[in-house]
C-alpha positions in Angstrom: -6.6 -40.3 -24.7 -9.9 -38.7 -26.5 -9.1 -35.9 -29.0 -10.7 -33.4 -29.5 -13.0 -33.4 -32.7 -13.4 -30.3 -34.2 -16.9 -30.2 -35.8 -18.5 -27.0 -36.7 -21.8 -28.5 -38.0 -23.4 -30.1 -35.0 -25.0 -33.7 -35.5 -28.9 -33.1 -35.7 -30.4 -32.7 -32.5 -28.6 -32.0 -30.2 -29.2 -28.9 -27.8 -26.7 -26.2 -26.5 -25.9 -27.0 -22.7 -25.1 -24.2 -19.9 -23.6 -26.1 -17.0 -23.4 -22.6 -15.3 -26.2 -20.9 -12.3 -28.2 -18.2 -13.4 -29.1 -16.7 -10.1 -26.9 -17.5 -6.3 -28.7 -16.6 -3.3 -27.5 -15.9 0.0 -29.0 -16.2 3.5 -27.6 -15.9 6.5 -29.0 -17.6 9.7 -27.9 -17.4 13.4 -29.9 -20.1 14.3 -33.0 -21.1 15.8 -33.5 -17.8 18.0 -32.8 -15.4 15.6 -35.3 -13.0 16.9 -34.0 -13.3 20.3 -30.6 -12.2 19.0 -32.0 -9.1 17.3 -34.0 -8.3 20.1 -30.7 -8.6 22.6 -28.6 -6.7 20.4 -31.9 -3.7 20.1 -32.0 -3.9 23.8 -28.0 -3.3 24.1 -28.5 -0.7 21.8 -31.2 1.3 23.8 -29.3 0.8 26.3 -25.7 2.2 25.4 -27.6 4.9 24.0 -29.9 5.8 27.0 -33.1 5.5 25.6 -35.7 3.5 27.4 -36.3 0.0 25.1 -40.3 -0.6 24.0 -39.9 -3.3 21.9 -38.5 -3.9 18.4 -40.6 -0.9 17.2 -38.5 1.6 19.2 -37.6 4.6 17.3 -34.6 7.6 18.1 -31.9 5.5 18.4 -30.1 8.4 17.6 -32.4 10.9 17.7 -35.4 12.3 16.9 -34.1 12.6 13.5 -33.6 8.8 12.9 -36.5 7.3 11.1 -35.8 3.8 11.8 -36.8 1.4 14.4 -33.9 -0.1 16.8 -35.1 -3.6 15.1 -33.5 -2.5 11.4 -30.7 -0.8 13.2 -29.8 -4.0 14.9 -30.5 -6.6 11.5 -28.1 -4.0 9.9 -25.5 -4.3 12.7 -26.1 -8.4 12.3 -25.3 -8.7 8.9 -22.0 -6.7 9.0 -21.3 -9.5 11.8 -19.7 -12.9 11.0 -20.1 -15.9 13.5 -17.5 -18.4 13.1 -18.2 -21.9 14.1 -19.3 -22.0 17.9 -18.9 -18.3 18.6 -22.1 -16.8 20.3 -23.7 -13.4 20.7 -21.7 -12.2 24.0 -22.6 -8.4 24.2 -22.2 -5.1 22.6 -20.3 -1.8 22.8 -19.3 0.9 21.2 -16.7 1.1 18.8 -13.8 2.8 19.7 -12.7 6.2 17.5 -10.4 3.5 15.1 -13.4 1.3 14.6 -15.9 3.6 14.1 -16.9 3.9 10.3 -20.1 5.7 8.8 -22.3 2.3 9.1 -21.8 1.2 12.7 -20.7 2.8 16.2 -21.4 0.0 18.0 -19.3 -3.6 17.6 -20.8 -7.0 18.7 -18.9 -9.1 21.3 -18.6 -12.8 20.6 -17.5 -15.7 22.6 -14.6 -18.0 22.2 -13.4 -15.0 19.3 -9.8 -13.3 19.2 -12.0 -10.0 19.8 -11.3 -8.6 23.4 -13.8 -6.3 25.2 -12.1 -2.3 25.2 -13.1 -0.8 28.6 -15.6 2.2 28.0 -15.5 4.1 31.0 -19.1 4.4 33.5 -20.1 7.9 33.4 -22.2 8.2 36.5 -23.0 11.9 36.3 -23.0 14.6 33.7 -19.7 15.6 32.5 -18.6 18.4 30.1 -15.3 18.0 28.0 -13.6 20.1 26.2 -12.9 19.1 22.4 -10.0 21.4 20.9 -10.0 19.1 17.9 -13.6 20.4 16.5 -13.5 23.6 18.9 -16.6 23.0 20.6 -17.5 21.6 24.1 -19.2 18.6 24.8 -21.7 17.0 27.4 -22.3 13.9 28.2 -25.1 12.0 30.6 -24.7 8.6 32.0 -28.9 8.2 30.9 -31.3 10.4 28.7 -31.6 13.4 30.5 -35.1 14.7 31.5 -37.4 16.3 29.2 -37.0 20.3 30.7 -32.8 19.7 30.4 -33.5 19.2 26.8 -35.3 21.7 25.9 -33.2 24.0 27.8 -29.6 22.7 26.0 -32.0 22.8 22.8 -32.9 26.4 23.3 -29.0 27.4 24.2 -27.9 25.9 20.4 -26.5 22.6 21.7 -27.1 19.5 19.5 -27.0 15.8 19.8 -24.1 13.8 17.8 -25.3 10.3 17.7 -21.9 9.4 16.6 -20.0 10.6 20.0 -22.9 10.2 22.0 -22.7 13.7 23.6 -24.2 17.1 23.3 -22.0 19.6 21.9 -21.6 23.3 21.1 -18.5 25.9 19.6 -16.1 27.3 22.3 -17.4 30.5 23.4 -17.5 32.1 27.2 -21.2 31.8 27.2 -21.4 28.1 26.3 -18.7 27.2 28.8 -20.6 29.3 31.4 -23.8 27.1 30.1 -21.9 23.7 30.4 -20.7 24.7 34.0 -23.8 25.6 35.5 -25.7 23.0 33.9 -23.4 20.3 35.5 -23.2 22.2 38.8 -27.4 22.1 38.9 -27.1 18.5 38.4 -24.7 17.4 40.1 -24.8 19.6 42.9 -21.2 20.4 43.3 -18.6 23.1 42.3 -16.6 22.3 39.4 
């Protein structure tokens, strides 16, 4: 058994000795085709949000207001994201009302993972809700609506929420009478 020596003068020479790190640095890799995941999960983004995808420099993901390209929005998404051993990139949707936080509305899919795909329904034309919980109505379009249906919902006073993916507006008579018509024009049917 070695005791300890206590010795307050140190023998001459010797040199004080950190055995601790200064710095750690992390990296996180996804292997060899990293840019081919980002650029899946930017083109599942564009999609689920109904723009049209030109490459990793596609801006408006949600909005006009959004200053980034889809290529930062998906790297963000990534590394929020943990892979376990022999899980792969499988998809992407968009996170349900529970998941949704102020970082991400979408949620990666992974293979062999305890995470199960929710069913988002397939809107297939226009459809106007009402939302008692915020007072307003909402619109929603199964893709980016052309550029004169903008500009008219713009000039009524609706607005984009990136968040719920719909166009919304308060509850008043004329705004329901907007919503109607709108999605009987485009749909070409009575509601």
């Amino acid at each position: 058994m070695i005791q300890a020596i206590d010795n307050p003068i140190p023998p001459v020479g010797a040199e004080a000795v950190s055995f601790g790190a200064d710095y750690i640095f992390c990296e996180r890799s996804y292997g060899e085709n990293e840019n081919e995941l980002n650029e899946k999960v930017s083109r599942a983004m564009c999609e689920l949000q109904h723009i049209p995808y030109g490459g990793p420099n596609t801006r408006g993901l949600f909005g006009d207001g959004d200053p980034d390209v889809v290529q930062h929005h998906a790297w963000r998404l990534l590394q929020d994201t943990s892979f376990s051993p022999g899980e792969e990139y499988a998809g992407l949707r968009r996170a349900t009302p529970e998941e949704n936080d102020w970082r991400h509305c979408f949620v990666v899919l992974k293979t062999g993972g305890l995470q199960k795909p929710v069913e988002t329904p397939t809107i297939t034309v226009p459809t106007s809700t009402v939302n008692n919980d915020r007072n307003g109505y909402e619109i929603r379009f199964p893709r980016k609506p052309a550029d004169d249906i903008l500009q008219r919902m713009k000039d009524a006073g609706w607005r984009w929420s990136k968040y719920s993916s719909c166009w919304y507006h308060r509850q008043t008579p004329a705004n329901l009478a907007f919503a109607t018509l709108l999605i009987q024009e485009l749909t070409g049917a009575d509601r």
